[in-house]
C-alpha atoms as one frame of an Amber mdcrd trajectory, in Angstrom:
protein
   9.947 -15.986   9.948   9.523 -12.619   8.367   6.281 -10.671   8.332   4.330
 -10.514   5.502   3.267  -6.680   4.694   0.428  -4.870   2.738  -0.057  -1.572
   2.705  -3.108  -0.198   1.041  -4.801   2.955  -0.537  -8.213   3.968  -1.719
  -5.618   3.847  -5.455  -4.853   0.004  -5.018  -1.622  -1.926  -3.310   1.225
   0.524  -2.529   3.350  -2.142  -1.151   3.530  -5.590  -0.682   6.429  -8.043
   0.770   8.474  -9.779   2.869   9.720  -7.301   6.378  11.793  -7.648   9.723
  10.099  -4.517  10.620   7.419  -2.068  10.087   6.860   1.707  11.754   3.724
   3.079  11.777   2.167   6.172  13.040  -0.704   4.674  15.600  -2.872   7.291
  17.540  -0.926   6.907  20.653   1.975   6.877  18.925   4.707   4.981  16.709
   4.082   1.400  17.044   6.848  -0.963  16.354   6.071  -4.684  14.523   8.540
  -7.369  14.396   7.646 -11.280  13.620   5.350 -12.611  16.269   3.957  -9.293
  17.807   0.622 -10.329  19.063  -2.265 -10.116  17.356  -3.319  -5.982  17.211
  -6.046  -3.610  15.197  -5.313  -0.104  15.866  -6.131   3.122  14.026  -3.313
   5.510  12.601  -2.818   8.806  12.164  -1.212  11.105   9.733   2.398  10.072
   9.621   5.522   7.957   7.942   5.802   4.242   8.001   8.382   2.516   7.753
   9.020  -1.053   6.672  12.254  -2.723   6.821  12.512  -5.716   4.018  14.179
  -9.109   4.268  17.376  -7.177   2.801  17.368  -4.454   5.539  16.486  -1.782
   2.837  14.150   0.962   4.685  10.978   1.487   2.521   9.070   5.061   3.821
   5.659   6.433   2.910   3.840   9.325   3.900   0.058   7.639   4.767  -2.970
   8.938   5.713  -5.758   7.966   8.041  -6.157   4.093   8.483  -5.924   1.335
  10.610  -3.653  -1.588  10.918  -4.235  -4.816  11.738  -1.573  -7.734  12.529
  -2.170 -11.450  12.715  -0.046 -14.431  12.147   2.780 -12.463  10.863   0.525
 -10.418   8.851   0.232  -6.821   8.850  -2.297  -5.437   7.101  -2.337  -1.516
   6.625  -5.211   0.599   5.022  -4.438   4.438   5.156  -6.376   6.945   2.956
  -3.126   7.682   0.966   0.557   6.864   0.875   2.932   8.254  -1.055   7.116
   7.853  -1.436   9.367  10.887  -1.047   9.891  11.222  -4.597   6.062  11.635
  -5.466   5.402  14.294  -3.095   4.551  17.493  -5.134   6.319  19.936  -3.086
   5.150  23.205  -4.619   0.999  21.471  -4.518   1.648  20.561  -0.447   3.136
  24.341   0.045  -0.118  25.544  -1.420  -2.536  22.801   0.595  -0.472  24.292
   3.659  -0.937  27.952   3.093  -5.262  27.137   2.030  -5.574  25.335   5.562
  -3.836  27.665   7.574  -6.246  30.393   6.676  -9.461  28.149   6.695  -8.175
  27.949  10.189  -7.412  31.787  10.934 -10.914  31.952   9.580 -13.731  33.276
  11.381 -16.184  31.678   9.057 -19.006  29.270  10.815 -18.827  27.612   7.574
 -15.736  26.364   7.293 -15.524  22.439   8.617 -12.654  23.151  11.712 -12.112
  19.389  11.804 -11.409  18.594   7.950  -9.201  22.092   7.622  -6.968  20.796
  10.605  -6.809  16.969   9.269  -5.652  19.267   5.498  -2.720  21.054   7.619
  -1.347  17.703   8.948  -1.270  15.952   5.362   0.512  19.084   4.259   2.632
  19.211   7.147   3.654  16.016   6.960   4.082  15.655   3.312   6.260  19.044
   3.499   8.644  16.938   6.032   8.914  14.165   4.322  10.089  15.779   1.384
  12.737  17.526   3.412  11.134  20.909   3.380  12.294  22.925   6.026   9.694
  23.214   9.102   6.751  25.574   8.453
């Protein structure tokens, strides 16, 4: 029996289907799912997931922050954003790179440490997924 998959932005359903497999990026670490993994929550981190569909074709988003929760062959996945190779704006994630870098170099009490790191991973990991070269 195949899993049935969601996966879920503040935007609306990014994905939805039938999957031998899904990837995701948990806290600890990647986190495999195949059909009758016991039931799970767990929060995930800035990262790629990856669902395999009943065809075997390999379906890959960039996602934010969420969690993911699995039950009776249902995963349920609710990140801040996810986004497919092909709508990563490289040039925009360059520039998101370069801004939280130096917010970070930054000596500035004002500057939110926490929210200018969590900026560099999206960029980082959007640049990678794209196939930018490492930063």
């Amino acid at each position: 029996m195949p899993l049935q998959v969601e996966i879920r932005s503040p935007d609306g359903m990014v994905w939805s289907g039938a999957a031998r497999t899904v990837v995701v990026p948990g806290t600890k670490g990647s986190m495999g799912i195949l059909p009758r993994h016991a039931p799970l929550t767990s929060s995930l981190e800035v990262g790629v997931t990856r669902v395999t569909d009943e065809t075997g074709k390999q379906h890959r988003f960039v996602t934010g922050l969420g969690l993911v929760e699995v039950l009776d062959d249902r995963v349920e996945i609710l990140v801040g954003f996810a986004e497919r190779p092909e709508q990563i704006d490289v040039k925009r994630a360059q520039e998101a790179h370069e801004r939280a870098k130096a917010r970070l170099r930054s000596r500035d009490e004002t500057v939110d440490m926490v929210r200018a790191e969590a900026a560099l991973q999206r960029a980082i990991q959007r640049l990678r997924f794209a196939g930018q070269p490492q930063i």
